[in-house]
ROFI-113770 format. One record per residue (C-alpha): residue in one letter; x negated, y negated, z negated. Coordinates in steps of 0.5 Angstrom, whole numbers, padded with zeros to 4 digits, always signed. Each point is the difference from the previous one (the first is absolute). Example, Ala and Ser with C-alpha at 12.3 -4.5 7.8 and 13.67 -1.06 7.14 Angstrom:
# residues 2
A-0025+0009-0016;S-0002-0007+0002;
//
This chain:
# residues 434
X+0437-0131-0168;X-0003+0007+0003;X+0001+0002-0007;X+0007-0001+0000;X+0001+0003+0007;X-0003+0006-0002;X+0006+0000-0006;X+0006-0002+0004;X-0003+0005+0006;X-0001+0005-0006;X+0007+0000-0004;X+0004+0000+0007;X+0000+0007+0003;X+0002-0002+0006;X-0005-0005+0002;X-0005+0006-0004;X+0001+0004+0005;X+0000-0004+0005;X-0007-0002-0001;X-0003+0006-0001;X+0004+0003+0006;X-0003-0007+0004;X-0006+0005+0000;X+0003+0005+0004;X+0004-0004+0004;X-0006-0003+0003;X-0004+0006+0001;X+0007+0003+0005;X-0001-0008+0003;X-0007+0000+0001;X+0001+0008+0004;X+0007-0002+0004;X-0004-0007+0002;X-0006+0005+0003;X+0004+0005+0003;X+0005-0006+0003;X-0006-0003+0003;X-0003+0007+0003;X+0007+0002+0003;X+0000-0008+0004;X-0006+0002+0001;X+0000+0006+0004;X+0008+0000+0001;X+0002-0006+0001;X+0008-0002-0001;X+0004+0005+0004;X-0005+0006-0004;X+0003-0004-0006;X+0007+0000+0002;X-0002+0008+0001;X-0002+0000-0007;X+0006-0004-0003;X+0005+0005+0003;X-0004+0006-0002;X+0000-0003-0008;X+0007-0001+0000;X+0001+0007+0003;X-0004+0002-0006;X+0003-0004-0005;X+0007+0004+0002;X-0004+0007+0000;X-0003-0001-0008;X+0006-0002-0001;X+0004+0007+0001;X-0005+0003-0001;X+0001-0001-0008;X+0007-0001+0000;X-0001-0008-0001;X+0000+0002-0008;X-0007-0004-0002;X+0005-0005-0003;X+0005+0005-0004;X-0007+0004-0002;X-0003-0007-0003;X+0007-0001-0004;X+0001+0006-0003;X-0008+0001-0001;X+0001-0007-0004;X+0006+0001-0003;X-0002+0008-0003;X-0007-0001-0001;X+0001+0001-0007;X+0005+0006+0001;X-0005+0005+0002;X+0006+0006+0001;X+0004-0005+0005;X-0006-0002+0004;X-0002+0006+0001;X+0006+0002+0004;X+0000-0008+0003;X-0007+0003+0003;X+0001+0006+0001;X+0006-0001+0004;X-0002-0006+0004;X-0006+0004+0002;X+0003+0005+0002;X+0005-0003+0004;X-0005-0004+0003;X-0004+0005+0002;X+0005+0004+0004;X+0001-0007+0003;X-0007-0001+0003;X-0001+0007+0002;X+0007-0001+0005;X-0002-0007+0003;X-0007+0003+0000;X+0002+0006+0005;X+0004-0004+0004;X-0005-0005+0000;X-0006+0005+0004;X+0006+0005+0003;X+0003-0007+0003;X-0006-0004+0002;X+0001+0000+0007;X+0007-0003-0001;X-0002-0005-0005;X-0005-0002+0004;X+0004-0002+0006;X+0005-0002-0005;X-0004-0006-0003;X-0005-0001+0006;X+0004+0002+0006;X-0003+0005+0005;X-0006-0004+0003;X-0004+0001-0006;X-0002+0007-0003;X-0001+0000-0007;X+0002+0006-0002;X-0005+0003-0004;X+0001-0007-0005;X+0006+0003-0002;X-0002+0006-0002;X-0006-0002-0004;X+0006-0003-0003;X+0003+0005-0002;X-0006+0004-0003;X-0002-0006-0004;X+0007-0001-0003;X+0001+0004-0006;X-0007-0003-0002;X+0004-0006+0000;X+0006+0002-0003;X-0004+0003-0006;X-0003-0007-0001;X+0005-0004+0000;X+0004+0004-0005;X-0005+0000-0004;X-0002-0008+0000;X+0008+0000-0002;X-0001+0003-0006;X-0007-0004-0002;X+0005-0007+0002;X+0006+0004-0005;X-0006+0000-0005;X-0001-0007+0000;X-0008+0001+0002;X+0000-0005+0005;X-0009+0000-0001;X+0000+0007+0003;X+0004-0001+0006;X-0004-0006+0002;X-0006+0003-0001;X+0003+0005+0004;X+0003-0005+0006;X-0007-0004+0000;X-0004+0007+0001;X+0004+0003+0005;X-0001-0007+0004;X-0006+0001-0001;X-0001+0006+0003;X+0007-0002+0006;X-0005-0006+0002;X-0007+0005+0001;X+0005+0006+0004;X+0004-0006+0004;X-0006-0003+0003;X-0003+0006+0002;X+0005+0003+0003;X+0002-0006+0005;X-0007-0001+0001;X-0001+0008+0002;X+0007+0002+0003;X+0002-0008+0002;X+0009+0000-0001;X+0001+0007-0001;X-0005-0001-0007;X+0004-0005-0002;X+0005+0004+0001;X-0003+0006-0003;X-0002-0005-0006;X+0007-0003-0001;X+0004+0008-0002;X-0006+0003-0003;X-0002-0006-0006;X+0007+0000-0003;X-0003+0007-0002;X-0007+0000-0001;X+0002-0004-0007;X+0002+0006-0003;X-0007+0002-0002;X-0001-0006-0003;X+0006+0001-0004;X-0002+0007-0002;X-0007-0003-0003;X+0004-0005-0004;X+0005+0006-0003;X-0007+0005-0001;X+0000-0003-0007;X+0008+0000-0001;X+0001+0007+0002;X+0005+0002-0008;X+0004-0006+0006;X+0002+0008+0004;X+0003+0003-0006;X+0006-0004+0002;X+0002+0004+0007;X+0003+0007-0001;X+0005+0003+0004;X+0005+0001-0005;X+0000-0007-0001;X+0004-0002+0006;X+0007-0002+0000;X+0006-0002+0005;X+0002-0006-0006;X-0007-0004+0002;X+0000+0003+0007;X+0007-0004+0000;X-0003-0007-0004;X-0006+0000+0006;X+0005+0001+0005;X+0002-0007+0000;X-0007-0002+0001;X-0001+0005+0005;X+0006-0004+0005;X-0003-0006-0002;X-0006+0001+0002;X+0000+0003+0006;X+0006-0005+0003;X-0005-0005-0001;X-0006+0005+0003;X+0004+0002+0006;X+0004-0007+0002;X-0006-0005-0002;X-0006+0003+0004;X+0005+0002+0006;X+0002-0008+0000;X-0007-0002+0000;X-0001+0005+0006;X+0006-0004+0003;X-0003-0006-0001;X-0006+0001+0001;X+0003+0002+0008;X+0004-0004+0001;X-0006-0006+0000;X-0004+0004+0004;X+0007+0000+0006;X+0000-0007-0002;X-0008-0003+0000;X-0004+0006+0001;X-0005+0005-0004;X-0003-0005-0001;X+0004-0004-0004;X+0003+0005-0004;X-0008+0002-0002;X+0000-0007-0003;X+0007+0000-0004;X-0004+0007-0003;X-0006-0003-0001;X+0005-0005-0005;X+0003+0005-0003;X-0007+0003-0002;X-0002-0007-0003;X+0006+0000-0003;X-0001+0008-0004;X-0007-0004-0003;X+0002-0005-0004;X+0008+0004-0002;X-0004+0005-0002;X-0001-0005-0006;X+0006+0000-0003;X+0003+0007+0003;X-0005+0003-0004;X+0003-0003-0005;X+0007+0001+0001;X-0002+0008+0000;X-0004+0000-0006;X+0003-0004-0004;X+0006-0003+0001;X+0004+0007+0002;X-0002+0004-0006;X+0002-0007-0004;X+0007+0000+0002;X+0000+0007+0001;X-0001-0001-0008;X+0004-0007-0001;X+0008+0002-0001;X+0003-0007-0003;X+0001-0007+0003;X-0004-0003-0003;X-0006+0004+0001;X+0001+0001+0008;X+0000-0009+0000;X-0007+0000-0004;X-0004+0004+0005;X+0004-0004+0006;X-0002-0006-0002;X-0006+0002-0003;X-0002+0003+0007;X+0003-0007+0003;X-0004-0004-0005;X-0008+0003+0002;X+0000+0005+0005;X+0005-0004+0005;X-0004-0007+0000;X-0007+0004+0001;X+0003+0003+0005;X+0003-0007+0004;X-0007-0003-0001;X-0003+0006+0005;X+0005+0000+0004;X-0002-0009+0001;X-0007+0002+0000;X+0001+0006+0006;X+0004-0005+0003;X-0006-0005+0000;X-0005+0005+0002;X+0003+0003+0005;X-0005-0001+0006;X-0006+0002-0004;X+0004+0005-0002;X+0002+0003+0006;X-0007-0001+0003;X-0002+0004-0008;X+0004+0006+0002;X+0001+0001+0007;X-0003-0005+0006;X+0000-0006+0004;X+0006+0004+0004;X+0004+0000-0005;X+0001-0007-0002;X+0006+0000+0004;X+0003+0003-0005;X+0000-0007-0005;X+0007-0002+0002;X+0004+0007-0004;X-0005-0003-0006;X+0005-0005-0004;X+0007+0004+0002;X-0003+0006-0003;X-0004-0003-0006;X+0007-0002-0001;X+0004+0006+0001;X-0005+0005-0005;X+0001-0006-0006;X+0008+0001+0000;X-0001+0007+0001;X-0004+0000-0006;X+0004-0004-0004;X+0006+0004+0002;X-0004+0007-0001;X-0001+0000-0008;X+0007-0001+0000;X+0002+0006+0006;X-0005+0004-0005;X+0006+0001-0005;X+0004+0004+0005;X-0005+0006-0001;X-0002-0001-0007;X+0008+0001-0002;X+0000+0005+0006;X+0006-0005+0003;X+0001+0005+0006;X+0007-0004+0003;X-0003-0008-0001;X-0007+0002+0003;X+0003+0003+0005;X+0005-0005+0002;X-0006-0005+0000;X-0004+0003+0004;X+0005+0002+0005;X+0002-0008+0001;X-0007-0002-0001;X-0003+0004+0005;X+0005-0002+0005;X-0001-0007-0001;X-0008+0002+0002;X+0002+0004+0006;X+0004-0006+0003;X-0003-0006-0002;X-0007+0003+0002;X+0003+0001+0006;X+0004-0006+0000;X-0006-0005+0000;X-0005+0005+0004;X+0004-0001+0006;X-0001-0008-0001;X-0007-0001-0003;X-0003+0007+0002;X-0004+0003-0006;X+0000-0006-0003;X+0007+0001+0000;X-0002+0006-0005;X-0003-0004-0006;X+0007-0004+0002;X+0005+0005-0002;X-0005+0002-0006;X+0001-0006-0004;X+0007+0000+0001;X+0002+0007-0002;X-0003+0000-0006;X+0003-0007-0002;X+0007+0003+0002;X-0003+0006-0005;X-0002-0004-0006;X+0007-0003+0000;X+0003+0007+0001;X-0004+0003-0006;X+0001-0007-0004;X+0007+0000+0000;X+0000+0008-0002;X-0005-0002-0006;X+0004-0007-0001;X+0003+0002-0007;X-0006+0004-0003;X-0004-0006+0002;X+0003-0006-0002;X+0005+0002-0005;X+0000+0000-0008;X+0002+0007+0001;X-0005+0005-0005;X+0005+0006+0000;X-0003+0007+0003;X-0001+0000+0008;X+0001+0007+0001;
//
């Protein structure tokens, strides 16, 4: 039995790397579930809704700051990875382009700290200085994840989760020192300074790869790849823009609703929740992406949605039951007692996050055939019917309300994404898709 196992694991690419990546997974688990605990600890619920509008923030910055271009550098990478003279103007032009990027938002980050502070924490708390770490530590970040781009685009997954896993590693130490020492202003500086300590475990793994730098040269920019990234460039950064500033709206509007308190337990969800997707959207990075970048017929696009709905799906389905089963030692696990007021959001969110990953793997052929308007119409409708039906039933239920609204915007967005795909996916049709 183990032996059979072992040969249909082995002759599954996608199960292959789900095990070894099981590894890594665990790891950034096993650090989120203590630095969870430390931070209910020391900070309670309105610390963790704090920190929850700061990530979100956070998620916006990292995302201008590189042009929102990962995506396009992992197709392109994938896609001319055995056309040296093509991908090093691929690389050259992304990296400079994302280079000036990162400089400006890290200027306007540290020159700006006092507005961005009253901006995300109003004028009773000060925490300037947060921002202006940020600032100094962006292009370290902006650097690594342009890098990490480029090691996906190669299809060595092992590199980045090994990457991943020592970086949590080394987040998890930082972490609790800094909250242990400063209290809230050390998980701040923690939350803007990780994302850029990775790139020296990136530059170790590279040492050995350094023939890998013989692609960048000045003379191979180019207006035409410039132009190739841009619809990249305007699809991620809507979605950094938009999603973190609805997650901020939301997040205050139960706080006007229920209270601090409240909205630290609907952040402390949301955390539990980044964990146990962190399975399968490692996946749809790794893998997924480069292979519908790579796919260009029907009949290949079909094969990889259906083989993701065959094995990773159903994995996924039995955890999210096993979560739901577990939820109050799991709450007493990783937060505390205080937080058991929380159990309610647990089935309506367990719900929401297995309909968004059911509709993700399929959304993730917008960015792979660079489908600009349709990623951008889906986005715009999807995102309103978070915001409205957030609120919706947050007036009604409180922040139970929010795992409400979760569950039902994202089985509107299956249907949505299922209805685009319909042909490709049901139909006899094998001809090219682009």
């Amino acid at each position: 039995m183990i032996k059979h196992l072992r040969q249909f694991i082995g002759g599954n690419v996608l199960l292959k790397i789900t095990s070894f990546n099981a590894i890594a997974i665990g790891v950034r688990i096993v650090a989120g579930l203590i630095s969870s605990k430390v931070i209910a600890f020391y900070l309670g619920a309105p610390g963790m809704a704090l920190l929850g509008d700061l990530r979100n923030f956070m998620t916006s910055v990292q995302g201008v700051s590189t042009l929102g271009i990962y995506n396009g550098v992992v197709k392109y990478t994938s896609q001319y990875k055995r056309k040296p003279q093509l991908l090093g103007k691929v690389l050259t032009t992304s990296f400079l382009l994302g280079g000036i990027a990162t400089i400006l938002t890290a200027l306007v980050l540290f020159f700006g700290a006092s507005y961005w502070n009253t901006f995300l924490f109003g004028t009773d708390n000060n925490f300037t200085f947060i921002f202006e770490i940020l600032g100094l530590a962006l292009p370290f970040y902006g650097l690594n994840a342009l890098l990490v781009a480029v090691i996906n685009g190669f299809g060595k997954f092992k590199w980045i989760i090994l990457i991943n896993a020592t970086t949590n590693i080394l987040g998890l130490i930082i972490t609790v020192f800094l909250i242990y020492t400063r209290n809230i202003e050390g998980a701040f500086i923690a939350v803007v300074t990780i994302p850029s300590v990775a790139l020296l475990i990136t530059a170790i793994a590279l040492l050995k790869k350094r023939h890998f730098l013989r692609f960048f040269k000045f003379a191979n920019f180019e207006i035409a790849f410039a132009k190739k990234l841009a619809s990249y460039t305007g699809m991620a950064l809507f979605s950094a823009m938009s999603t973190p500033l609805i997650f901020i709206a939301i997040r205050q509007h139960i706080i006007n609703v229920d209270g601090l308190t409240h909205a630290g337990y609907w952040d402390a969800m949301l955390r539990l929740s980044d964990y146990y997707l962190m399975f399968v959207t490692t996946i749809l990075t790794l893998y997924i992406l480069p292979k519908l970048a790579e796919t260009h017929t029907v009949k290949g696009f079909r094969r990889e949605i259906f083989n993701f709905y065959k094995t990773i799906l159903p994995l996924f389905g039995l955890g999210c039951i096993l979560v739901f089963l577990l939820k109050k030692p799991l709450i007493n696990l990783v937060f505390t007692e205080d937080f058991l007021a929380m159990s309610p959001i647990f089935a309506w969110q367990l719900g929401g996050d297995f309909l968004r990953v059911a509709s993700m793997v399929l959304a993730y052929q917008f960015l792979a055939k660079n489908m600009f308007w349709t990623f951008i119409g889906t986005q715009v409708f999807s995102l309103a019917v978070i915001y409205f039906s957030f609120v919706f039933f947050i007036e009604r239920y409180g922040f139970v309300g929010a795992g409400m609204g979760h569950l039902f915007s994202y089985f509107i967005y299956l249907v949505v994404v299922l209805i685009l795909f319909r042909k490709a996916l049901f139909s006899n049709r094998t001809e090219e898709l682009i």
